[in-house]
N, CA, C and O atoms as a Tripos MOL2 file, in Angstrom:
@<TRIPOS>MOLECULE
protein
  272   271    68     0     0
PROTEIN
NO_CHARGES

@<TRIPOS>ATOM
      1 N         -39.9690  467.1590  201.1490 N.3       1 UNK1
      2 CA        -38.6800  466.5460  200.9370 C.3       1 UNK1
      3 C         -38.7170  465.7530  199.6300 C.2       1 UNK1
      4 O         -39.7210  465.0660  199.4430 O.2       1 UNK1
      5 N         -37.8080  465.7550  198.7500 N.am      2 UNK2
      6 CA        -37.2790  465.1130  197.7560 C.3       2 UNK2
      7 C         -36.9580  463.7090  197.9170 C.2       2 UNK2
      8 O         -36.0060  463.4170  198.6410 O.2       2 UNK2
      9 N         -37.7640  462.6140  197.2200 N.am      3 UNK3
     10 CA        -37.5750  461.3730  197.2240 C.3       3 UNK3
     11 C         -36.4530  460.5160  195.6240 C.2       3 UNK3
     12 O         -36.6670  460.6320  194.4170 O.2       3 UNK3
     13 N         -35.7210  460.0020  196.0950 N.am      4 UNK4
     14 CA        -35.0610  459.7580  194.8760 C.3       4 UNK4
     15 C         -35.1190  458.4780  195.1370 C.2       4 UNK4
     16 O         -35.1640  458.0560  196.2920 O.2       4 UNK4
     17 N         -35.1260  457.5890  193.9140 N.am      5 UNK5
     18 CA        -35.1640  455.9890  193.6050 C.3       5 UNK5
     19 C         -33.8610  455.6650  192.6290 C.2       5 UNK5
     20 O         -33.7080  455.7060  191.4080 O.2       5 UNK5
     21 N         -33.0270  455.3340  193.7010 N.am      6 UNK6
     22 CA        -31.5940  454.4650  192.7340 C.3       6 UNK6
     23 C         -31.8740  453.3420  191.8870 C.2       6 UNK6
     24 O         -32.7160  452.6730  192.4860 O.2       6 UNK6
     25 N         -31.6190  452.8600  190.9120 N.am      7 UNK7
     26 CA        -31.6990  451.3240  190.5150 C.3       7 UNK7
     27 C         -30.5630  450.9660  191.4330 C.2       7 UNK7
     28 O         -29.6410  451.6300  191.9070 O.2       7 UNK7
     29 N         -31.0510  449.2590  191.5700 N.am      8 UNK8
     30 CA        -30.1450  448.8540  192.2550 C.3       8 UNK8
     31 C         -28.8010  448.1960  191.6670 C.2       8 UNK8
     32 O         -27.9180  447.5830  192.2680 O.2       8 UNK8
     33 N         -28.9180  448.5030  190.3490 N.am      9 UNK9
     34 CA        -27.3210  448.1800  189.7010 C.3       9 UNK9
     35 C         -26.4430  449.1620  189.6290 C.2       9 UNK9
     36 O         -25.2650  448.9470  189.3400 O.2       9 UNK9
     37 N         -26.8960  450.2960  189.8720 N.am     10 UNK10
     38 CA        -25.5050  451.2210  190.2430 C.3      10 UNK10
     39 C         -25.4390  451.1390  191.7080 C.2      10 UNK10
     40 O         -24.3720  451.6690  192.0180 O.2      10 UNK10
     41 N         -25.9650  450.7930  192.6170 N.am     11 UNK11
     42 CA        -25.3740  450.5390  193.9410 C.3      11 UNK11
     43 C         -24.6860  448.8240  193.9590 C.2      11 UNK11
     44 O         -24.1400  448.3350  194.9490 O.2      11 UNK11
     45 N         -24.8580  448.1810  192.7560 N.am     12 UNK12
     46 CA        -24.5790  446.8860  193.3250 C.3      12 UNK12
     47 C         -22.7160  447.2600  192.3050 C.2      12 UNK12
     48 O         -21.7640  446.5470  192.6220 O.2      12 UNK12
     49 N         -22.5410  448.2190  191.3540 N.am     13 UNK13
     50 CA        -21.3970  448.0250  190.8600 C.3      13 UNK13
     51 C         -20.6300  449.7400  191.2600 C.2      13 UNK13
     52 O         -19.6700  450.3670  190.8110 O.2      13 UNK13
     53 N         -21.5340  449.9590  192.1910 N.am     14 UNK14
     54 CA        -20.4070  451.3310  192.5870 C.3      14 UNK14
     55 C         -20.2060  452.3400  191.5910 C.2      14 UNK14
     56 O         -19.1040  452.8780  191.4780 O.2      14 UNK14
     57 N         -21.2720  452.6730  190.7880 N.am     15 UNK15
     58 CA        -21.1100  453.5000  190.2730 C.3      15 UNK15
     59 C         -22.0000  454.6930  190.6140 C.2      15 UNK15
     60 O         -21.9690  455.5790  189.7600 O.2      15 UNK15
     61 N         -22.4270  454.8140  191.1870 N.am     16 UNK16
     62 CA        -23.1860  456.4630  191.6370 C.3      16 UNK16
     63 C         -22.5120  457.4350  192.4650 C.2      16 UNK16
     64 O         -21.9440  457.0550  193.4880 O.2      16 UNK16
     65 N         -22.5170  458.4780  192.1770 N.am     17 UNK17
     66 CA        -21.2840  459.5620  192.6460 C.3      17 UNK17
     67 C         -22.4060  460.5520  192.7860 C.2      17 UNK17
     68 O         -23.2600  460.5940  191.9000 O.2      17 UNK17
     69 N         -22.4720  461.3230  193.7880 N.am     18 UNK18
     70 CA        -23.0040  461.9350  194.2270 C.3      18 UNK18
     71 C         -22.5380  463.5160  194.6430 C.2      18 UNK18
     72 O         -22.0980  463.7540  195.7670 O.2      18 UNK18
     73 N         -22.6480  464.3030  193.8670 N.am     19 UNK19
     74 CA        -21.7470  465.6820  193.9910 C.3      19 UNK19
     75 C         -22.5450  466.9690  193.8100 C.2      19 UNK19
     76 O         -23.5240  466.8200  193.0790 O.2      19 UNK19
     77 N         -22.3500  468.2910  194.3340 N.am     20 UNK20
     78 CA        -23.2450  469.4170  194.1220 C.3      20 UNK20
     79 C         -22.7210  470.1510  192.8360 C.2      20 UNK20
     80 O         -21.6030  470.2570  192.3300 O.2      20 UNK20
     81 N         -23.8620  470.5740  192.5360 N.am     21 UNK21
     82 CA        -24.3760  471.1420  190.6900 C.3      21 UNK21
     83 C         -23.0780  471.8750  190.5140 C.2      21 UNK21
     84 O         -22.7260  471.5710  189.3740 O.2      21 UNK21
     85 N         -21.9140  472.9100  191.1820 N.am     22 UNK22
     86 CA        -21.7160  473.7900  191.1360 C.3      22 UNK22
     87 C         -20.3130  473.1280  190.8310 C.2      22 UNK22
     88 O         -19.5410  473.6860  190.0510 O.2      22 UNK22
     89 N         -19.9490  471.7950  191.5210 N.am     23 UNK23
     90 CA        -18.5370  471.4070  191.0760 C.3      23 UNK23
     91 C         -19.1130  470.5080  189.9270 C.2      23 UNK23
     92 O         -18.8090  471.0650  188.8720 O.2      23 UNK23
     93 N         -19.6420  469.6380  189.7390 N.am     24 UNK24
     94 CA        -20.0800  469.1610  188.6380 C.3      24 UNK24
     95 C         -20.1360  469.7780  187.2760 C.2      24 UNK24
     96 O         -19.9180  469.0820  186.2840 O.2      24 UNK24
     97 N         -20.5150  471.5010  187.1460 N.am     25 UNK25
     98 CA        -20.3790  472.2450  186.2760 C.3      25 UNK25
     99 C         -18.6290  472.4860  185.9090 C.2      25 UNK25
    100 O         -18.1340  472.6130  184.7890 O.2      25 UNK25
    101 N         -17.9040  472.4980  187.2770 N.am     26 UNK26
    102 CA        -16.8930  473.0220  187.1830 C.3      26 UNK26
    103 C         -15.8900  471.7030  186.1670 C.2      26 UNK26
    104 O         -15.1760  471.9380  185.1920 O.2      26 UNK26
    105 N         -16.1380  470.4850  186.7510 N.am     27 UNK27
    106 CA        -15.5660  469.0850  186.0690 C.3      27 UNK27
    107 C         -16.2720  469.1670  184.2150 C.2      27 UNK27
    108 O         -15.6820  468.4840  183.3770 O.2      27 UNK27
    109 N         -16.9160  469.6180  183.9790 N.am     28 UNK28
    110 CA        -17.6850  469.5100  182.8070 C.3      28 UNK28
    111 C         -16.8200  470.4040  182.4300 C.2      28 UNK28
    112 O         -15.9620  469.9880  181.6520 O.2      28 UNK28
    113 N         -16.7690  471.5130  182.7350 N.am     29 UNK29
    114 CA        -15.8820  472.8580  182.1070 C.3      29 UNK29
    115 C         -14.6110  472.3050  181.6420 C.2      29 UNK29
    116 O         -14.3450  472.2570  180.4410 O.2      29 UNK29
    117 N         -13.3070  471.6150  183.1380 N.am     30 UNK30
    118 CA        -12.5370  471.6490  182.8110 C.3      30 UNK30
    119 C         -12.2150  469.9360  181.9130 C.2      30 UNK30
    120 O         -11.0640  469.5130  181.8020 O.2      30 UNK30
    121 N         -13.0900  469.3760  181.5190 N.am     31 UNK31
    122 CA        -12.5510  467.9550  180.7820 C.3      31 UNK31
    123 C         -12.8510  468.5040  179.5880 C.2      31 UNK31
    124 O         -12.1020  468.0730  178.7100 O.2      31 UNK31
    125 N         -13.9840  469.6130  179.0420 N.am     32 UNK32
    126 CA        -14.3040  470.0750  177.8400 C.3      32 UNK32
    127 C         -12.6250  471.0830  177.4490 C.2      32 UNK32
    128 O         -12.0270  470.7380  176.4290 O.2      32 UNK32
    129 N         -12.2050  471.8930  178.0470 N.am     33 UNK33
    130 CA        -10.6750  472.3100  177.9310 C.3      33 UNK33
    131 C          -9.3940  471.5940  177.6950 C.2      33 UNK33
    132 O          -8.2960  472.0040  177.3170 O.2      33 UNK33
    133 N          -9.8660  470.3130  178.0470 N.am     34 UNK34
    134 CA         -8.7790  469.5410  178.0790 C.3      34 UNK34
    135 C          -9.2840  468.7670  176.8100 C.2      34 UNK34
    136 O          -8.2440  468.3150  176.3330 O.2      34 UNK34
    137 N         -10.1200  468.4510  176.1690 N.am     35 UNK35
    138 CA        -10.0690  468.0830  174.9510 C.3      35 UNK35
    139 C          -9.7690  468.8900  173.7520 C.2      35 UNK35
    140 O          -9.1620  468.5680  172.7310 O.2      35 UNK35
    141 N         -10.3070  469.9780  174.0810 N.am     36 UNK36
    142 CA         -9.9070  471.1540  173.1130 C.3      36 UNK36
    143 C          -8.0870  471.7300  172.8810 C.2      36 UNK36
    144 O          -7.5300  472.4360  172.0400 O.2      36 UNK36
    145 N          -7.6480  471.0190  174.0590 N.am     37 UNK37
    146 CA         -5.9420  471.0010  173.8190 C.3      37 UNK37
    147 C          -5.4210  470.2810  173.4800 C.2      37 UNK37
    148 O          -4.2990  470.6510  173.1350 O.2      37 UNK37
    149 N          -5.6920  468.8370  173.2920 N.am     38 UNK38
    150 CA         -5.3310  467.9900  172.4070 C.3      38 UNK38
    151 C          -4.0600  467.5420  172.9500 C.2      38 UNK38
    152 O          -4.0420  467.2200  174.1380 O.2      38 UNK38
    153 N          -2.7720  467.4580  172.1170 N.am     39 UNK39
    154 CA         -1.4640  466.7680  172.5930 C.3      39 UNK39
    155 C          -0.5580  467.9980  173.0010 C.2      39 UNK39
    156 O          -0.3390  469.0240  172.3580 O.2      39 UNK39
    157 N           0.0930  467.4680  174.7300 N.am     40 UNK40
    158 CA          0.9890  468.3590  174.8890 C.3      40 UNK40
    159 C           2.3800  468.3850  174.8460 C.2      40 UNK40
    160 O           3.1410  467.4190  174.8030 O.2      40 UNK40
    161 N           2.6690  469.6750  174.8610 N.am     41 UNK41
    162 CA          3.9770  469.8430  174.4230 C.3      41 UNK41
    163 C           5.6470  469.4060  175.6720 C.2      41 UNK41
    164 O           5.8770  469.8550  176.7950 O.2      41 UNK41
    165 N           6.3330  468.5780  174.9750 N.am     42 UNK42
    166 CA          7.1480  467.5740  175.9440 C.3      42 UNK42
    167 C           8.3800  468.5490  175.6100 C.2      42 UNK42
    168 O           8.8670  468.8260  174.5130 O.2      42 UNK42
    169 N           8.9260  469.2200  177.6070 N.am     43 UNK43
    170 CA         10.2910  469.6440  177.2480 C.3      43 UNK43
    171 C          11.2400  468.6650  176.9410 C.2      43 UNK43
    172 O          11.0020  467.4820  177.1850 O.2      43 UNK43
    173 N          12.5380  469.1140  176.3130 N.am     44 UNK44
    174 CA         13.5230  468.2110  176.2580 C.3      44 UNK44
    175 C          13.6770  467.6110  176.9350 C.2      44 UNK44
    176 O          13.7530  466.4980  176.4140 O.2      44 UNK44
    177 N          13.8750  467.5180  178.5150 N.am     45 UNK45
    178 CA         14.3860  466.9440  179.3740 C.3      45 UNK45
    179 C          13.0920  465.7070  179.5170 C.2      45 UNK45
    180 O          13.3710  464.5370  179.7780 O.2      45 UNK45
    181 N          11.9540  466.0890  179.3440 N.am     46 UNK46
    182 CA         10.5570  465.0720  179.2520 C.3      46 UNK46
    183 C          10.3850  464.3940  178.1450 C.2      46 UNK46
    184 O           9.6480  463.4240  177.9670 O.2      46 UNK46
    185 N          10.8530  464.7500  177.6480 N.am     47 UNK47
    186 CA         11.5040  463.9210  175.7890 C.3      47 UNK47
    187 C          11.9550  462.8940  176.1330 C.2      47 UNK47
    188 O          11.2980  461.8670  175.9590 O.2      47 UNK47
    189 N          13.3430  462.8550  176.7900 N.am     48 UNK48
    190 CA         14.3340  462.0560  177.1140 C.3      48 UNK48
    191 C          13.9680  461.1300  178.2040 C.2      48 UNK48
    192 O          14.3700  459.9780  178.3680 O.2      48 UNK48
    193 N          13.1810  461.7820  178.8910 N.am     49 UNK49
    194 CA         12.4570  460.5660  180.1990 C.3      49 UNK49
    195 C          11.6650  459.5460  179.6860 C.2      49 UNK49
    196 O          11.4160  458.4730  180.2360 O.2      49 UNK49
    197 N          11.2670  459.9510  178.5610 N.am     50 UNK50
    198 CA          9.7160  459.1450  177.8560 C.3      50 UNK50
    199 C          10.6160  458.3050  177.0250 C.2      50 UNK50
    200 O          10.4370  457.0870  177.0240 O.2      50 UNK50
    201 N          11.7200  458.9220  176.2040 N.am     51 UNK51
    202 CA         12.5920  457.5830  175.5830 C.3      51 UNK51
    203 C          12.9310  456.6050  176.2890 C.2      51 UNK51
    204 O          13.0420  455.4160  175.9910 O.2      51 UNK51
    205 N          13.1170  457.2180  177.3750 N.am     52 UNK52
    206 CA         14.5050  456.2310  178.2670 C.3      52 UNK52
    207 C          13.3140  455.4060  178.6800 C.2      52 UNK52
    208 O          13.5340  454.2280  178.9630 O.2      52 UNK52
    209 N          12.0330  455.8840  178.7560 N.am     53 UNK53
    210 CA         11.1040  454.6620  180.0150 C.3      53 UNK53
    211 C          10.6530  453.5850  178.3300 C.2      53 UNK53
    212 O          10.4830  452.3670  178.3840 O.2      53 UNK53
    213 N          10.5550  454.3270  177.1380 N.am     54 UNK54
    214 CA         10.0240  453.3140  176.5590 C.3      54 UNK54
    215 C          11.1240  452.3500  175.6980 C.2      54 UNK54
    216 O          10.9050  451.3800  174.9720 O.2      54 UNK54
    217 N          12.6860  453.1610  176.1620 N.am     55 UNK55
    218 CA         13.7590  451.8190  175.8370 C.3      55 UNK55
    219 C          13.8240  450.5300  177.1670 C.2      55 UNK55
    220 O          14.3040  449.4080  177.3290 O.2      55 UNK55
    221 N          13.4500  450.9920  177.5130 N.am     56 UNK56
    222 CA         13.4650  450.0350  179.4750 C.3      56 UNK56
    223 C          12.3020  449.2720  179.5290 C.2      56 UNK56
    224 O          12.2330  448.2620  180.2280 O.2      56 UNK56
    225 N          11.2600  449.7350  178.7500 N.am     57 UNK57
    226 CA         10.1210  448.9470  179.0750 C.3      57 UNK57
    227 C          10.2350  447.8520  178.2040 C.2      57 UNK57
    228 O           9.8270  446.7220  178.4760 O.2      57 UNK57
    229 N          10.9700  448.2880  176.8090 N.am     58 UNK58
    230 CA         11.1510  446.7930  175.5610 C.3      58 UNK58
    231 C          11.9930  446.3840  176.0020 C.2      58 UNK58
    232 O          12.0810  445.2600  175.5090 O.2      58 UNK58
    233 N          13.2810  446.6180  177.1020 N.am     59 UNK59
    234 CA         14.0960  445.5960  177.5930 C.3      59 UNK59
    235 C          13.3820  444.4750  178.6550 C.2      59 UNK59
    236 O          13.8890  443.3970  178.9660 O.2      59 UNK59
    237 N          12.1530  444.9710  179.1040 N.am     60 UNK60
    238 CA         11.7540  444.5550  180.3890 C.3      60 UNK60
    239 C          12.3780  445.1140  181.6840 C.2      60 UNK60
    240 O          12.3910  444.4190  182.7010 O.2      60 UNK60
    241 N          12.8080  446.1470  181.6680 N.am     61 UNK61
    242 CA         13.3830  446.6950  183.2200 C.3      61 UNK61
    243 C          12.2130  447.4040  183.7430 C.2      61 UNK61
    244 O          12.4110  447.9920  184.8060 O.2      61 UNK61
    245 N          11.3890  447.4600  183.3880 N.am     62 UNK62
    246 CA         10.3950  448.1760  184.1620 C.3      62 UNK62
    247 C           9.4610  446.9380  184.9250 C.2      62 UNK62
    248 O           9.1210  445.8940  184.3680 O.2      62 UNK62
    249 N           9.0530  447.4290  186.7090 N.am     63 UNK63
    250 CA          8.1080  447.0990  186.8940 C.3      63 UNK63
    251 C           7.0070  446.6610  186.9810 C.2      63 UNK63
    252 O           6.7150  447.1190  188.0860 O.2      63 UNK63
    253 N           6.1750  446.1330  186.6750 N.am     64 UNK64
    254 CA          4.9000  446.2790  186.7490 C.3      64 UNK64
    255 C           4.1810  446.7470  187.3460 C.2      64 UNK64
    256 O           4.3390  446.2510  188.4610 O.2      64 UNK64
    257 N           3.0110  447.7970  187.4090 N.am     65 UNK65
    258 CA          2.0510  448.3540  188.7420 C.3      65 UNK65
    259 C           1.9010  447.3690  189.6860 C.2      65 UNK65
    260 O           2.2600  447.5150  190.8540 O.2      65 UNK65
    261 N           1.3770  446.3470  189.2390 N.am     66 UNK66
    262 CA          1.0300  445.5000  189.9190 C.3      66 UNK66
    263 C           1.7140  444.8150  190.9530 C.2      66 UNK66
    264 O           1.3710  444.3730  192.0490 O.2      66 UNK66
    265 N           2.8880  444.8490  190.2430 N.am     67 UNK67
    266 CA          3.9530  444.0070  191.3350 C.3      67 UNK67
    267 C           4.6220  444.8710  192.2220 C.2      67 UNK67
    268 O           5.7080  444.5590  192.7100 O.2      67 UNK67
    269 N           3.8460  446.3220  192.5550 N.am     68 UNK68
    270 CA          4.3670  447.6040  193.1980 C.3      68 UNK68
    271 C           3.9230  446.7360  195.1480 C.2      68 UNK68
    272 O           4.1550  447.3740  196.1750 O.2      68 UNK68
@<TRIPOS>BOND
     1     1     2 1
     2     2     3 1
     3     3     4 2
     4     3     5 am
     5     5     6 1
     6     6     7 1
     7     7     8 2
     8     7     9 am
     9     9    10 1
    10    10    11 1
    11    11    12 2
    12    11    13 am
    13    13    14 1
    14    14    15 1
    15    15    16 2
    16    15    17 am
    17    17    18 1
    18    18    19 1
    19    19    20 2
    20    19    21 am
    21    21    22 1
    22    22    23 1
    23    23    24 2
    24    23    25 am
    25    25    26 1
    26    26    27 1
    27    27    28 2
    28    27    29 am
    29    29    30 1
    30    30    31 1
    31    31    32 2
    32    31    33 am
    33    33    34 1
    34    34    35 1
    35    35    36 2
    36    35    37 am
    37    37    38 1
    38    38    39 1
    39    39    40 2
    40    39    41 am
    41    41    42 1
    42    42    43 1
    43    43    44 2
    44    43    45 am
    45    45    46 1
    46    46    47 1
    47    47    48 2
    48    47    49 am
    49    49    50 1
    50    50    51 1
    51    51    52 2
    52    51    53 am
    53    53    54 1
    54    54    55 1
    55    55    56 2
    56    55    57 am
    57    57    58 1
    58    58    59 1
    59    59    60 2
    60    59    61 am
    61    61    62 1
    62    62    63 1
    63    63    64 2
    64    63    65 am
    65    65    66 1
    66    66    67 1
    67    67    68 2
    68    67    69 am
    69    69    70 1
    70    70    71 1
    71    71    72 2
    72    71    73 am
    73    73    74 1
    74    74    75 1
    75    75    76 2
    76    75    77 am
    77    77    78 1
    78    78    79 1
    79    79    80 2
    80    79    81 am
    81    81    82 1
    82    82    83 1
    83    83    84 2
    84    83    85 am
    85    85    86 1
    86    86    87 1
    87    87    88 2
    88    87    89 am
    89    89    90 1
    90    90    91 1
    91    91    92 2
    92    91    93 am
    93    93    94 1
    94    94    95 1
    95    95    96 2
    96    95    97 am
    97    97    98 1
    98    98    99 1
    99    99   100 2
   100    99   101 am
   101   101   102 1
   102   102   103 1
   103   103   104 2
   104   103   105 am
   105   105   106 1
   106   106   107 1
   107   107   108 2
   108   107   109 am
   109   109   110 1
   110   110   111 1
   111   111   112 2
   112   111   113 am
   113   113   114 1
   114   114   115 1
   115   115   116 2
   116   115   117 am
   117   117   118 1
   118   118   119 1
   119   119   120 2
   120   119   121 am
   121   121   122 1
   122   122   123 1
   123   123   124 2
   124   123   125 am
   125   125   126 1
   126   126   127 1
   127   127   128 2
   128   127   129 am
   129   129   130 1
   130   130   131 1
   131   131   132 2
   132   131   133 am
   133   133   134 1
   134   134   135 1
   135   135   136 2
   136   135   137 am
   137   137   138 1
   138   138   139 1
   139   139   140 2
   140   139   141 am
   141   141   142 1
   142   142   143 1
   143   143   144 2
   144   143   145 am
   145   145   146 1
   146   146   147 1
   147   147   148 2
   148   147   149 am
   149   149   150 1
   150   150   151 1
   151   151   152 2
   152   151   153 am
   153   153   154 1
   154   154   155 1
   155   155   156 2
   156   155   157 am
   157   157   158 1
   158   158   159 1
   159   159   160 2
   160   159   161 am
   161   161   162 1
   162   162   163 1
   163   163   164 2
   164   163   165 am
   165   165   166 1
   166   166   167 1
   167   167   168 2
   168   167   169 am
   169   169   170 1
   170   170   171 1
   171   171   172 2
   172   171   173 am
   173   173   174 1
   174   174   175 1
   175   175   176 2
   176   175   177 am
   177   177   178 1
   178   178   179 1
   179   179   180 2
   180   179   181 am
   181   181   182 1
   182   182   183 1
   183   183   184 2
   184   183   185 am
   185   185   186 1
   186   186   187 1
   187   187   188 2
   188   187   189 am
   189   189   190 1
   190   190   191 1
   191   191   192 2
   192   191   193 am
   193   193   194 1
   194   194   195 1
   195   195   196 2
   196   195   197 am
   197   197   198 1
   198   198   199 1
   199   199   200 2
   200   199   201 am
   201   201   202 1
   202   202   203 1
   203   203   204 2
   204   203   205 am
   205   205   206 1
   206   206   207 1
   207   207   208 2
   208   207   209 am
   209   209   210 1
   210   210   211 1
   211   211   212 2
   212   211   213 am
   213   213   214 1
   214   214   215 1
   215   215   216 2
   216   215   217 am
   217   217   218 1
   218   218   219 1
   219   219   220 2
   220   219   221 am
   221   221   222 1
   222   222   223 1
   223   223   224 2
   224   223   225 am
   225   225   226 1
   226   226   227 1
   227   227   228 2
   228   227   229 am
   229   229   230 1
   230   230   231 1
   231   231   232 2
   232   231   233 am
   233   233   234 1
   234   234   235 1
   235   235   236 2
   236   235   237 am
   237   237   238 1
   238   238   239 1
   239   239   240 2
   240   239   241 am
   241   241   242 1
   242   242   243 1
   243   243   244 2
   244   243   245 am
   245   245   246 1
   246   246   247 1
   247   247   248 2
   248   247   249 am
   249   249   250 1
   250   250   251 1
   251   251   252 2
   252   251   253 am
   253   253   254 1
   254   254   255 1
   255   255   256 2
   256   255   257 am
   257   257   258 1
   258   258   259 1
   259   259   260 2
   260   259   261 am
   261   261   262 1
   262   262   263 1
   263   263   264 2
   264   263   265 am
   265   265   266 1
   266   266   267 1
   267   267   268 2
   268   267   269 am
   269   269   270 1
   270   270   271 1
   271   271   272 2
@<TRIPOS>SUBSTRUCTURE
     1 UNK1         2 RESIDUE 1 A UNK
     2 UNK2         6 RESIDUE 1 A UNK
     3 UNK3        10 RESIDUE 1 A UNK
     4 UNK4        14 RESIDUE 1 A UNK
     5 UNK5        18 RESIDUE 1 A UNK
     6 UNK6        22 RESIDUE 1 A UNK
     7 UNK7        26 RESIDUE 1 A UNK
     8 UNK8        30 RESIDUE 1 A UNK
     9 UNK9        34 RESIDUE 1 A UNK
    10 UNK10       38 RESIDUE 1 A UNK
    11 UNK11       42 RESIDUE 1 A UNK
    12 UNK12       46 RESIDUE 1 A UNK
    13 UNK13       50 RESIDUE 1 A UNK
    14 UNK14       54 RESIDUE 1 A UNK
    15 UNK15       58 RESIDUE 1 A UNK
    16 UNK16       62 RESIDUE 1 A UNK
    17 UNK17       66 RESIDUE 1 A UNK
    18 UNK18       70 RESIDUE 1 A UNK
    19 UNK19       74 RESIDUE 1 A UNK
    20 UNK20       78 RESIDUE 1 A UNK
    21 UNK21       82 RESIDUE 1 A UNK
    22 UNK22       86 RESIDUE 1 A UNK
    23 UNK23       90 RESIDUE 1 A UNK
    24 UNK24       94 RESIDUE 1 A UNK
    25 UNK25       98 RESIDUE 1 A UNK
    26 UNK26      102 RESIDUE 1 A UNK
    27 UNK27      106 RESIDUE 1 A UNK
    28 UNK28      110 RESIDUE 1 A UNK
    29 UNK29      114 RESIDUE 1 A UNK
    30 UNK30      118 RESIDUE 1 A UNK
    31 UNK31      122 RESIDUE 1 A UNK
    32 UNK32      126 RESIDUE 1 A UNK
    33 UNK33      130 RESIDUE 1 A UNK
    34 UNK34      134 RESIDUE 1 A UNK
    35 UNK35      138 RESIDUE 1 A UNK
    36 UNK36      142 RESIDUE 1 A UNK
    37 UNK37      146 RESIDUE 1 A UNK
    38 UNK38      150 RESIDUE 1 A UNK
    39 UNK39      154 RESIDUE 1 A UNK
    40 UNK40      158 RESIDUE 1 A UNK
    41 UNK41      162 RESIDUE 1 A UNK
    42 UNK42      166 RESIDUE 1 A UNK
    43 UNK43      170 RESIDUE 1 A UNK
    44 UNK44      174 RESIDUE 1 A UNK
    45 UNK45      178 RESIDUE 1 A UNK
    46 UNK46      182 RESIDUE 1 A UNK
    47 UNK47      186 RESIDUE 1 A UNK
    48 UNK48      190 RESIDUE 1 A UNK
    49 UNK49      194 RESIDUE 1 A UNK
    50 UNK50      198 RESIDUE 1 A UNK
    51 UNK51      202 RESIDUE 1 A UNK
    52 UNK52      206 RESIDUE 1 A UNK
    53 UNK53      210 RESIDUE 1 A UNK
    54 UNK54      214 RESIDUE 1 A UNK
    55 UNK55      218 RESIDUE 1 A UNK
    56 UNK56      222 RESIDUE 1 A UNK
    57 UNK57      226 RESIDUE 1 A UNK
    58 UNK58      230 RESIDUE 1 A UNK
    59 UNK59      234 RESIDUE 1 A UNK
    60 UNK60      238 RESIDUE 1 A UNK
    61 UNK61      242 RESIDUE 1 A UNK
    62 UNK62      246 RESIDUE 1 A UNK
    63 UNK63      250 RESIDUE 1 A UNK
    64 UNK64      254 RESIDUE 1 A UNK
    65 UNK65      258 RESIDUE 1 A UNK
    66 UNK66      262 RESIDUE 1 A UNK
    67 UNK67      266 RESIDUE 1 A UNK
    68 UNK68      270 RESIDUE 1 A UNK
């Protein structure tokens, strides 16, 4: 049997993720694709959503996450 030794600062800040080789390859694949596409392309109608949220957000009508 295979013995593995964590440090104990990725268990004390939650960072160890634990996943099999085969999706791990697959996440590597698809974040390397997604850099290679760079900026995407906004229909009109997604044009107009992104204006309208960033005229609302300099008025202050928007939300905060936080205060969700």
């Amino acid at each position: 049997m295979t013995t593995l030794t964590i440090p104990k600062e990725y268990m004390r800040e939650k960072e160890l993720v634990l996943i099999p080789r085969s999706e791990y390859d697959e996440l590597v694949c698809l974040r390397k694709s997604n850099e290679d596409e760079g900026e995407i392309e906004l229909s009109p109608a997604g044009r107009k959503a992104l204006d309208r949220m960033r005229k609302n957000r300099e008025l202050g009508k928007l939300i905060p996450f936080h205060g969700l």
